[in-house]
C-alpha positions as YAML, in Angstrom:
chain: A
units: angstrom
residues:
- id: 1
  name: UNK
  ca: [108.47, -16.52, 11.77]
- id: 2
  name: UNK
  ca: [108.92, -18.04, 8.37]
- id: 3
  name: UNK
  ca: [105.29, -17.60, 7.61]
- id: 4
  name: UNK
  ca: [103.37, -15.58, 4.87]
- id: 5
  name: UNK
  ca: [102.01, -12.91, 6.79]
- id: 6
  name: UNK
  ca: [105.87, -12.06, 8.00]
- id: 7
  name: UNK
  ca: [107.19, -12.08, 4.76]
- id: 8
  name: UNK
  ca: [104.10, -9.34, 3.78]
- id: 9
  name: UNK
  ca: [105.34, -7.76, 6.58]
- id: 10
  name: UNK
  ca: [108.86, -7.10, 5.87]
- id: 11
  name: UNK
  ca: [107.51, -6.44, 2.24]
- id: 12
  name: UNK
  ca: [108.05, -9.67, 0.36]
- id: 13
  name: UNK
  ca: [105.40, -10.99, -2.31]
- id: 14
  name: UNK
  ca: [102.62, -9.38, -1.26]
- id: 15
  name: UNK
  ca: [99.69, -10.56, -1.82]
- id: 16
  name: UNK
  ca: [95.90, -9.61, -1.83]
- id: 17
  name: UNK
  ca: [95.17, -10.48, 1.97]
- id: 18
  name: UNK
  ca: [91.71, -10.48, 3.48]
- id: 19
  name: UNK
  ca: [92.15, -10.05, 7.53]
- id: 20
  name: UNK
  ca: [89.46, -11.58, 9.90]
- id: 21
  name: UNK
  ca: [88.82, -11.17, 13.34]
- id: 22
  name: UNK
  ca: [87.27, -9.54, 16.17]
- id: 23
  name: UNK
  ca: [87.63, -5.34, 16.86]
- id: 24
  name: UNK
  ca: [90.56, -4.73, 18.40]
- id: 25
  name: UNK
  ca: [92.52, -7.16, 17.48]
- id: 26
  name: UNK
  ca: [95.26, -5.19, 14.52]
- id: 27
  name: UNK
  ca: [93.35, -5.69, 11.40]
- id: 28
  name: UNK
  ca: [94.00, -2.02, 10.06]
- id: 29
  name: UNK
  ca: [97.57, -1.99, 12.02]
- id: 30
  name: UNK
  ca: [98.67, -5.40, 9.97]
- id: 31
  name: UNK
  ca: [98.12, -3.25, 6.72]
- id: 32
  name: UNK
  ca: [99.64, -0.07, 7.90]
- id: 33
  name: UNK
  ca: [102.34, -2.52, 8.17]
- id: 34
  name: UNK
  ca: [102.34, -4.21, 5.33]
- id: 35
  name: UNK
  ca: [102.06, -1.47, 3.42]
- id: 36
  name: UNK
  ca: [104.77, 0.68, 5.26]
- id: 37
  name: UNK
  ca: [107.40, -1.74, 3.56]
- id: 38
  name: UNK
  ca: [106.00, -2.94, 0.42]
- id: 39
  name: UNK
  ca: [106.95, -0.48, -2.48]
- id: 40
  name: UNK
  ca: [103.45, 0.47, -3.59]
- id: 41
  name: UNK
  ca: [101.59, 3.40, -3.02]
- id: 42
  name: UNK
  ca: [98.46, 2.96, 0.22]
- id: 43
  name: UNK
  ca: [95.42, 3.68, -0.21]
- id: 44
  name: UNK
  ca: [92.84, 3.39, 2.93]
- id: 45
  name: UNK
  ca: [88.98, 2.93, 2.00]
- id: 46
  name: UNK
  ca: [86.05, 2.19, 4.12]
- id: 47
  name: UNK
  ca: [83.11, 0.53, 3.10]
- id: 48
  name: UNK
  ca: [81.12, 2.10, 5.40]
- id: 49
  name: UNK
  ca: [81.63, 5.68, 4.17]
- id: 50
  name: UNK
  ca: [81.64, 4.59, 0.56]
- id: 51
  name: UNK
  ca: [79.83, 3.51, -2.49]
- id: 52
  name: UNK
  ca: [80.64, 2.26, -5.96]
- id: 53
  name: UNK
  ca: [80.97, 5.58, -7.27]
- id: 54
  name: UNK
  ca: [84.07, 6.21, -4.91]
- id: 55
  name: UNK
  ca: [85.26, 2.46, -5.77]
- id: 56
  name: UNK
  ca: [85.45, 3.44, -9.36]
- id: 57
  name: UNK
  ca: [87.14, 6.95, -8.88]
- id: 58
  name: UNK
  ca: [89.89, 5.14, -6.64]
- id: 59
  name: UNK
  ca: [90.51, 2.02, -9.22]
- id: 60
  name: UNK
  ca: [90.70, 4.56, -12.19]
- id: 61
  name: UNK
  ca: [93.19, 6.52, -10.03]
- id: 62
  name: UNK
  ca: [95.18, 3.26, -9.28]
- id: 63
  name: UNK
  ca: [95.23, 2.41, -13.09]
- id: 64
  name: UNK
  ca: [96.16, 5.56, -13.88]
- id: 65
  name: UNK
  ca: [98.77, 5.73, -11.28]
- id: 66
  name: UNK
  ca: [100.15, 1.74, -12.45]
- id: 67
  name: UNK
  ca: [100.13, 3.34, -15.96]
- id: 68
  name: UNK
  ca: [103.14, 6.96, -15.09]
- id: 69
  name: UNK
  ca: [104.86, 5.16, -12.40]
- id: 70
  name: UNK
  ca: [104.75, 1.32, -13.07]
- id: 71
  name: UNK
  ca: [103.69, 0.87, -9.44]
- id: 72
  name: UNK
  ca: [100.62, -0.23, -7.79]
- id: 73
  name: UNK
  ca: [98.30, 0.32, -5.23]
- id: 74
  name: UNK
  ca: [97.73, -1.25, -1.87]
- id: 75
  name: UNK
  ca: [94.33, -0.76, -1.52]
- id: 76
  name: UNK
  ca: [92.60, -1.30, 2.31]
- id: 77
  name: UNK
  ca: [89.31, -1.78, 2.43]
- id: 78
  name: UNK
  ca: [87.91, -1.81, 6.20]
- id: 79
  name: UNK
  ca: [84.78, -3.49, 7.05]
- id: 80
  name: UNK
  ca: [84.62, -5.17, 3.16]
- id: 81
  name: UNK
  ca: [81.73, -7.22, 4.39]
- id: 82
  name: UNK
  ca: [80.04, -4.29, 4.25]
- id: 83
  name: UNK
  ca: [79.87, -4.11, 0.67]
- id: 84
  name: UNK
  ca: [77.51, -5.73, -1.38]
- id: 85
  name: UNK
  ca: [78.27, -8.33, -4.53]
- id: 86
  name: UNK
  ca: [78.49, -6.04, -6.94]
- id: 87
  name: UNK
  ca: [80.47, -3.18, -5.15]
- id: 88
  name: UNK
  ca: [83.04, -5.91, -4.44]
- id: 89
  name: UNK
  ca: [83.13, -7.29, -7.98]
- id: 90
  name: UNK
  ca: [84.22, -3.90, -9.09]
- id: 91
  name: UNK
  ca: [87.92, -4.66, -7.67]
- id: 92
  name: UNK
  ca: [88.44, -8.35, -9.55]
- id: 93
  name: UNK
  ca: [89.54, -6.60, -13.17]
- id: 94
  name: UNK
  ca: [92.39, -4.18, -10.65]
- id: 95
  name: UNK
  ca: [93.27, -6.99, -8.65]
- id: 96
  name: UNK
  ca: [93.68, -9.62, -11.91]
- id: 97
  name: UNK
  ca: [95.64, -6.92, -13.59]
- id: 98
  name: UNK
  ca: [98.11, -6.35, -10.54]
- id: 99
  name: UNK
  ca: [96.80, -2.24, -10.67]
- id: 100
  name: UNK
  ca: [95.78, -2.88, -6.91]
- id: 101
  name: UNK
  ca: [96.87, -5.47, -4.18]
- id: 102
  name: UNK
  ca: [93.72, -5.41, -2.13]
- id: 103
  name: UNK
  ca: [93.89, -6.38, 1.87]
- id: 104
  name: UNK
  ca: [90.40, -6.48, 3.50]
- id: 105
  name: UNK
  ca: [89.56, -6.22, 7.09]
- id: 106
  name: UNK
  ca: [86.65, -7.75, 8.73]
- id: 107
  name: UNK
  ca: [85.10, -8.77, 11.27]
- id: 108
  name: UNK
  ca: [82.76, -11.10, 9.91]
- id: 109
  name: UNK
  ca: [83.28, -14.42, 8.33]
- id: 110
  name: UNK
  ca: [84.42, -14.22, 4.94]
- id: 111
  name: UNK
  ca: [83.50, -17.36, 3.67]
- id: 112
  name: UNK
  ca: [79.91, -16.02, 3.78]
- id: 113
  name: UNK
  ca: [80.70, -12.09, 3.48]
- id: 114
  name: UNK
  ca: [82.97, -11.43, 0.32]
- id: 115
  name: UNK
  ca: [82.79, -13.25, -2.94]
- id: 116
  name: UNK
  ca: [84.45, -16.41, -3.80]
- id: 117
  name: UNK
  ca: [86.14, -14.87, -7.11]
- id: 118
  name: UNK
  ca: [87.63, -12.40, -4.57]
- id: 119
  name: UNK
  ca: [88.31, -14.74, -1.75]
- id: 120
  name: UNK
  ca: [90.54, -17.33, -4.69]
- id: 121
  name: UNK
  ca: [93.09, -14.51, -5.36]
- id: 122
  name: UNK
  ca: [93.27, -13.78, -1.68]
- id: 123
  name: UNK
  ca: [95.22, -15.13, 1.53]
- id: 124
  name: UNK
  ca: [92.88, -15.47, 4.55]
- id: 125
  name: UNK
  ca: [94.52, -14.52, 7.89]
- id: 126
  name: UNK
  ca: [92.48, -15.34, 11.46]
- id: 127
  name: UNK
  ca: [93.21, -12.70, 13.67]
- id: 128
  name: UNK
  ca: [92.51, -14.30, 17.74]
- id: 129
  name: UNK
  ca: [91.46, -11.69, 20.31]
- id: 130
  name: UNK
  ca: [94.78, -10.44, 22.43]
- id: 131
  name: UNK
  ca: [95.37, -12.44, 25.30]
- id: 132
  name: UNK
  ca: [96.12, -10.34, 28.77]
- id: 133
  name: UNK
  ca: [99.71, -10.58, 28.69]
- id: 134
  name: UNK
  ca: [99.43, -9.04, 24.75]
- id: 135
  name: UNK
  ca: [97.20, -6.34, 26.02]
- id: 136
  name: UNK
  ca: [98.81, -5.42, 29.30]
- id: 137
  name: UNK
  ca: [102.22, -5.18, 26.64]
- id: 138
  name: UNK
  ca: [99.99, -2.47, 24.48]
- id: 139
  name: UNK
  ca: [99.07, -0.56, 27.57]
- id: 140
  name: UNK
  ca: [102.65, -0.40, 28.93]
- id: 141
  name: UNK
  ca: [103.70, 1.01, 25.36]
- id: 142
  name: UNK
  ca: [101.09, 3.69, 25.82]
- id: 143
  name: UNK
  ca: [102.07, 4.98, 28.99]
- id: 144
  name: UNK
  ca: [105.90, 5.27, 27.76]
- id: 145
  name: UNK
  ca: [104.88, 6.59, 24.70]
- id: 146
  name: UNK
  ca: [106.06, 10.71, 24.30]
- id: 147
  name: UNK
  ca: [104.91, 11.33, 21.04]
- id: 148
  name: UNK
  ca: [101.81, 8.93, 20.43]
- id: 149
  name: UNK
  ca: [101.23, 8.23, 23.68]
- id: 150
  name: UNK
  ca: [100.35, 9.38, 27.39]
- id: 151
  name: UNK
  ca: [104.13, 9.60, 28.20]
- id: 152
  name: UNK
  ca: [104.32, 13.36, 28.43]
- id: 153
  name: UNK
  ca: [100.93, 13.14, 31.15]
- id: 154
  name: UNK
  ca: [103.64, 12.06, 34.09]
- id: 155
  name: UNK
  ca: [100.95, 9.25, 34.88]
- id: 156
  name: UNK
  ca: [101.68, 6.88, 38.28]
- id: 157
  name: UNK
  ca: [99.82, 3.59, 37.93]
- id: 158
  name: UNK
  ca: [100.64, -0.07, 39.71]
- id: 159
  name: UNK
  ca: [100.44, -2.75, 37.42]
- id: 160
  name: UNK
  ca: [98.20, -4.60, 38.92]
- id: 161
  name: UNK
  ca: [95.76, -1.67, 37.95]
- id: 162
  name: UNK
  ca: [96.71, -2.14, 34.13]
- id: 163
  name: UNK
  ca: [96.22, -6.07, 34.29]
- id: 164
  name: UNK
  ca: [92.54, -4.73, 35.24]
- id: 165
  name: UNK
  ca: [92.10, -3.38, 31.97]
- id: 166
  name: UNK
  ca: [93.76, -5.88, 30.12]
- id: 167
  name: UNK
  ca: [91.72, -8.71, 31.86]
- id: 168
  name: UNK
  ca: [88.88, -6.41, 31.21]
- id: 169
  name: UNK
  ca: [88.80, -5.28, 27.57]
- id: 170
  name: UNK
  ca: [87.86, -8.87, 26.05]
- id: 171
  name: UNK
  ca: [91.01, -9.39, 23.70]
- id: 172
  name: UNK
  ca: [90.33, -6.08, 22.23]
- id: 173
  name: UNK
  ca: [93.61, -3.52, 21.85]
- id: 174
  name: UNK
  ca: [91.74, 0.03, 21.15]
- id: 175
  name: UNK
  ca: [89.36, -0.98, 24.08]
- id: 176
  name: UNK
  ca: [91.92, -1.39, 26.76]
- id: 177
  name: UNK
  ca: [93.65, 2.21, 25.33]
- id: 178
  name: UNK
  ca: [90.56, 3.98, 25.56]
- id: 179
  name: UNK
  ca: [89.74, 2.56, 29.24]
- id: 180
  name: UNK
  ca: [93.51, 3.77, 29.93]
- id: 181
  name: UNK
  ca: [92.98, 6.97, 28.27]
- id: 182
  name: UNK
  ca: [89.42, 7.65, 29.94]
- id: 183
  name: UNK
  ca: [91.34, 6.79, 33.57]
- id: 184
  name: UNK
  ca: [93.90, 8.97, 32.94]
- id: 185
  name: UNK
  ca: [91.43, 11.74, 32.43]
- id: 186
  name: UNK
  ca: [89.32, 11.32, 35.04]
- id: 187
  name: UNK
  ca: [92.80, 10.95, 37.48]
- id: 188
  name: UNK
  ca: [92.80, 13.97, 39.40]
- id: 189
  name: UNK
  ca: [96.38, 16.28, 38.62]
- id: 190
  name: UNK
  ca: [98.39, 16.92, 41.91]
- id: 191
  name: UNK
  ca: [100.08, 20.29, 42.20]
- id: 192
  name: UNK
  ca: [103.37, 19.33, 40.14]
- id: 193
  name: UNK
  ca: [100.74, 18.46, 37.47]
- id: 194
  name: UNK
  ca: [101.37, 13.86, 37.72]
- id: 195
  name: UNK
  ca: [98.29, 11.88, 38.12]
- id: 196
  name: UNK
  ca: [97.84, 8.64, 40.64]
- id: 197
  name: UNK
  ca: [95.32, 5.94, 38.84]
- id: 198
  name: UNK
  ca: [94.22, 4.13, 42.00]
- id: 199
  name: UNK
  ca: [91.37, 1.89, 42.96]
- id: 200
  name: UNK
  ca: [88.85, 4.33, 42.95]
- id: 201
  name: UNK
  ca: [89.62, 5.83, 39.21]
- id: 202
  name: UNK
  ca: [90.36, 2.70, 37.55]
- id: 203
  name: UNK
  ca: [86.71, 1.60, 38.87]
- id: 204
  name: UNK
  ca: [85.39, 4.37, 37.58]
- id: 205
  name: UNK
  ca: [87.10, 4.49, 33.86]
- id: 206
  name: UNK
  ca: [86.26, 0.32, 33.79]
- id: 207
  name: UNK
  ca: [82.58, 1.22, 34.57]
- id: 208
  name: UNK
  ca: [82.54, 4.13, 31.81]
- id: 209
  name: UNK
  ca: [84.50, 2.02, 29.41]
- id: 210
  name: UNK
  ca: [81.62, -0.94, 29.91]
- id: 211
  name: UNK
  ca: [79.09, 1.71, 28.80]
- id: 212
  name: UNK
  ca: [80.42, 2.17, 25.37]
- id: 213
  name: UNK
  ca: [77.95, 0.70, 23.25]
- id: 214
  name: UNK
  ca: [77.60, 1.22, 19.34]
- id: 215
  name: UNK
  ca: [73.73, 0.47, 18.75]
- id: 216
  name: UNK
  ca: [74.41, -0.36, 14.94]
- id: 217
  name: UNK
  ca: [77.61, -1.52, 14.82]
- id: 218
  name: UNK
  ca: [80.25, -4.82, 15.86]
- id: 219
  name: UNK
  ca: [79.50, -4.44, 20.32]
- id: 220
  name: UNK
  ca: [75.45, -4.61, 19.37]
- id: 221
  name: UNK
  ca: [75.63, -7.93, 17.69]
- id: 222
  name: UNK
  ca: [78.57, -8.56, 19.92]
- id: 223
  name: UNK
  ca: [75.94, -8.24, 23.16]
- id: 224
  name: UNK
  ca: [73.40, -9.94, 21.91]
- id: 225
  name: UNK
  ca: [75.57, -12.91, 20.89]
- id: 226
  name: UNK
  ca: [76.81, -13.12, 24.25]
- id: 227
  name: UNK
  ca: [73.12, -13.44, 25.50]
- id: 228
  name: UNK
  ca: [72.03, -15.48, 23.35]
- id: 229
  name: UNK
  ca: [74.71, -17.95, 23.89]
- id: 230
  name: UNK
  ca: [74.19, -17.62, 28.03]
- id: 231
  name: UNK
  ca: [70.87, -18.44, 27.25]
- id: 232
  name: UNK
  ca: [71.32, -21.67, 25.41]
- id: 233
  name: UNK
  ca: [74.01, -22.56, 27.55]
- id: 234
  name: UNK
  ca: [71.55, -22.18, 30.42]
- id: 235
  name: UNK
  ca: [73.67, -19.87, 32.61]
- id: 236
  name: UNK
  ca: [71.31, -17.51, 34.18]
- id: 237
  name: UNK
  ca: [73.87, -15.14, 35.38]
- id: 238
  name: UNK
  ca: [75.80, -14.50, 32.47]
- id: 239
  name: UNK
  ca: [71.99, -13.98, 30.47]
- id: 240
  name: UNK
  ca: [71.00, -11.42, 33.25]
- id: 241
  name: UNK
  ca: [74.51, -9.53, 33.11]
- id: 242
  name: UNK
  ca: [74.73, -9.40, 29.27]
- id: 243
  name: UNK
  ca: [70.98, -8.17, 29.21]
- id: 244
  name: UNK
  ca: [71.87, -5.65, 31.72]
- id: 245
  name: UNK
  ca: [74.90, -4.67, 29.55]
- id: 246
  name: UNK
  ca: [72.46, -4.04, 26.70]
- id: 247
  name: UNK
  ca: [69.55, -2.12, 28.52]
- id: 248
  name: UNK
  ca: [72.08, 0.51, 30.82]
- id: 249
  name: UNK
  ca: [73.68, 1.39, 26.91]
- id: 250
  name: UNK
  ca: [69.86, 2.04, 25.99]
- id: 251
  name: UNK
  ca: [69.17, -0.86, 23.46]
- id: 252
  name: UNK
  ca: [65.80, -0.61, 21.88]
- id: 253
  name: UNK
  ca: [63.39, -2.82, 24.14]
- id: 254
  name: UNK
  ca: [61.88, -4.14, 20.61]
- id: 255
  name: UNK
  ca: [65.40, -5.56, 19.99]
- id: 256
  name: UNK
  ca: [66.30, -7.58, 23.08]
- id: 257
  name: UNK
  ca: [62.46, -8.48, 23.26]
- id: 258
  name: UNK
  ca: [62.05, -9.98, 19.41]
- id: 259
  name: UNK
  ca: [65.62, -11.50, 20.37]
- id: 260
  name: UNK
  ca: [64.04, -13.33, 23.35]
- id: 261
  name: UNK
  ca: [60.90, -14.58, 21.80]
- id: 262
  name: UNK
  ca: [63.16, -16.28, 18.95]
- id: 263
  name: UNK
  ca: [64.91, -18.06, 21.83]
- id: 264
  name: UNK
  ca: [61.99, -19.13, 22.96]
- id: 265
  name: UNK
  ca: [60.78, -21.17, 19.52]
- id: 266
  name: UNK
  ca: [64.59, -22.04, 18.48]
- id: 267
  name: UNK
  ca: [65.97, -23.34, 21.56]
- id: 268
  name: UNK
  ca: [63.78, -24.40, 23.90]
- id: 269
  name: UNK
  ca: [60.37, -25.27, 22.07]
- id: 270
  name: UNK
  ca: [58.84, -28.08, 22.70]
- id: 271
  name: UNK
  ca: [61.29, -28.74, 25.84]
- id: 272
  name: UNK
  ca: [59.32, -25.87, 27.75]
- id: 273
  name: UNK
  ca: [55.86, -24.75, 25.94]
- id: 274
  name: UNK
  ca: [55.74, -22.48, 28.44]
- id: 275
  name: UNK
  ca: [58.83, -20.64, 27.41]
- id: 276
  name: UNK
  ca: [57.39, -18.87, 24.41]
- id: 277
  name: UNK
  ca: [54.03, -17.31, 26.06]
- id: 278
  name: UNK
  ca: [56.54, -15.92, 28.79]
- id: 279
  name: UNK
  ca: [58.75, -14.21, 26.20]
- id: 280
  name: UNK
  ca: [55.95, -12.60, 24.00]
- id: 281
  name: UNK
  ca: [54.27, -11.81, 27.15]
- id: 282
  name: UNK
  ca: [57.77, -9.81, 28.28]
- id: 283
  name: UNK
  ca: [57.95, -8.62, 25.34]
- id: 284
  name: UNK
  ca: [53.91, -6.79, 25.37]
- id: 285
  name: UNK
  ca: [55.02, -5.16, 28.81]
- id: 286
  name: UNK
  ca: [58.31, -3.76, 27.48]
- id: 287
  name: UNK
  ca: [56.39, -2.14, 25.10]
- id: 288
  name: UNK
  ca: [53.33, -1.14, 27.03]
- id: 289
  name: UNK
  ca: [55.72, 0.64, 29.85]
- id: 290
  name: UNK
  ca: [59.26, 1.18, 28.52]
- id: 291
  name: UNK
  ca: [62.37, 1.66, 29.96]
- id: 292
  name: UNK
  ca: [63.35, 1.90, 32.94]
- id: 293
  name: UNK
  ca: [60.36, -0.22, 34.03]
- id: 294
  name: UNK
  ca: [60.84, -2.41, 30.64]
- id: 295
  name: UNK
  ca: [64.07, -4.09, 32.50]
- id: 296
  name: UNK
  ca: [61.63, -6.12, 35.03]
- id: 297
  name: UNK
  ca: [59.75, -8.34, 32.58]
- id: 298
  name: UNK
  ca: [62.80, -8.57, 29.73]
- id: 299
  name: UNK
  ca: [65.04, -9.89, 33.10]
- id: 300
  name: UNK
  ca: [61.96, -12.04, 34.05]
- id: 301
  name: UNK
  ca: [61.79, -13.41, 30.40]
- id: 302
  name: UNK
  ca: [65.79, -13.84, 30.21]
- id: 303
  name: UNK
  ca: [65.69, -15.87, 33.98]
- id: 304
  name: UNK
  ca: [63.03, -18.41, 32.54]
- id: 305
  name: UNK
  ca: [64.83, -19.13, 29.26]
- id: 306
  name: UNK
  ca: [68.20, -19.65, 31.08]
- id: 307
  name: UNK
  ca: [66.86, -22.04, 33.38]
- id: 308
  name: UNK
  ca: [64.19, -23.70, 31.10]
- id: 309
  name: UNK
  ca: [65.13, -26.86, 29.62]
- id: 310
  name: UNK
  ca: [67.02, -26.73, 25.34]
- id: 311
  name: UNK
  ca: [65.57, -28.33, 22.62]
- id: 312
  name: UNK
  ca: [66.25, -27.76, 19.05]
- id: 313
  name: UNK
  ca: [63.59, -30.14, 17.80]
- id: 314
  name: UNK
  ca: [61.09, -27.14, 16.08]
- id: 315
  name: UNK
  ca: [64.47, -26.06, 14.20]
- id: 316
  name: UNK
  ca: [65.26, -29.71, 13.22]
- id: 317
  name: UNK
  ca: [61.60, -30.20, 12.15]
- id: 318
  name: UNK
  ca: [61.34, -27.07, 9.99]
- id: 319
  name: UNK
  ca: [64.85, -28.16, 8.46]
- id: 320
  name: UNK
  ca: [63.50, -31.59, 7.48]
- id: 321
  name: UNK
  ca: [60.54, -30.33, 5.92]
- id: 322
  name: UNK
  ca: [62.15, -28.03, 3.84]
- id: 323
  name: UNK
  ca: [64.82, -30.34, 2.30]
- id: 324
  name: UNK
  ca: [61.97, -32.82, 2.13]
...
């Protein structure tokens, strides 16, 4: 209350807004939002799908359209860190000349990601992952829901069962509604046609859900954040279960290996010497025998780095040479 965004939201002074956060977390629901209220026409755009040549068309349709009506554009742009410098200069002359108010969604940090002249005439909002109580409040919603929801499947579920998929989807909204959707699918229908989610379903629609895995996209750099990070925190555990994570969704073996060996040089080094023939050695097997074999040495690899001893001292040196 009594902040910017909630103003944009009820349609007052908007304002080119980039949005930044992890997936899940209402990045593309803020501007539905925003732009549901403001009195400009909405335009959605993904930088994925497009290239400058669609950039173009859709500015010279916003001019055009400023130009009959006197009205302009909200233009959303998901995944703008996906553009390069040029494709995202092409919206400074729209956004200077008020043809376009341009809101941005990403999911990576913007300070490095999208150009300072854009990030000046824009408001930066953090977007937190969604705690439990947030999610289980989105699930809930779902289930009551006639027209966009699962209320017409007559679904019986305990709540304790949908605080499992809340406490399970990692702060991410569209996660815990496709877990919910995927157990309600999988929920056997009794003769009158309702469906029981019990122990047994919600086990299996948690396990499915885990599987998702976008090779290319925000859950692959996601994963291999999460073991690089148990690595260097020296937490074997967590490095074993985020590997396993990665190889049961079928991540290239040259990916987790290369990933590995650079652990080896950058954070343990001269700590462990060791550390770095054991990683390029994992790494020869995985290739030599593949998967499913290939998870033996990568774990092996993973194990040692956990447990070895950090040092950042070949990154510091390399650093001090170069500035030298």
């Amino acid at each position: 209350a009594g902040r910017v965004l909630e103003g944009a939201l009820r349609g007052e002074g908007v304002q080119s807004l980039i949005l930044w956060g992890p997936p899940g977390t209402g990045k593309t629901t803020l501007a539905r939002l925003v732009a549901a209220n403001a009195d400009r026409r909405f335009v959605p755009f993904s930088a994925v799908l497009s290239g400058i040549k669609e950039i173009r068309e859709v500015m010279a349709s916003a001019e055009n359209y400023r130009r009959r009506t006197g009205r302009g554009t909200l233009l959303f742009v998901d995944e703008i860190h996906r553009f390069n410098k040029a494709q995202q200069d092409a919206f400074l002359p729209y956004v200077e000349r008020g043809d376009i108010v341009l809101i941005g969604a990403t999911t990576e940090n913007p300070s490095f990601e999208v150009i300072s002249a854009l990030l000046s005439r824009s408001k930066v909002f953090v977007l937190e992952p969604l705690d439990a109580d947030a999610l289980l409040t989105v699930v809930r919603r779902a289930l009551a829901d006639d027209e966009r929801g699962l209320g017409h499947e007559r679904v019986a579920v305990a709540d304790d069962q949908l605080r499992r998929i809340a406490e399970h989807s990692g702060g991410d909204a569209r996660s815990a509604l496709n877990t919910l959707e995927l157990a309600v699918s999988i929920a056997p229908a009794a003769a009158d046609g309702s469906r029981t989610i019990d122990d047994v379903v919600m086990g299996e629609a948690l396990q499915r859900a885990m599987r998702r895995y976008d090779k290319t996209g925000d859950e692959h750099y996601n994963l291999a954040s999460a073991l690089i990070k148990s690595v260097r925190n020296s937490d074997p555990d967590a490095a074993v279960y985020w590997l396993v994570r990665m190889i049961d969704a079928g991540e290239d073996v040259k990916f987790i290996a290369r990933r590995l060996i650079i652990l080896a040089s950058e954070d343990i080094g001269l700590a462990d010497p060791t550390a770095l023939p054991v990683a390029v050695a994992a790494a020869n097997a995985a290739h030599m025998i593949g998967y499913p074999e290939a998870l033996y040495p990568l774990t092996h690899a993973a194990l040692h780095l956990a447990l070895a001893p950090k040092s950042n001292a070949v990154g510091r040196a390399f650093a001090a040479a170069r500035a030298d």
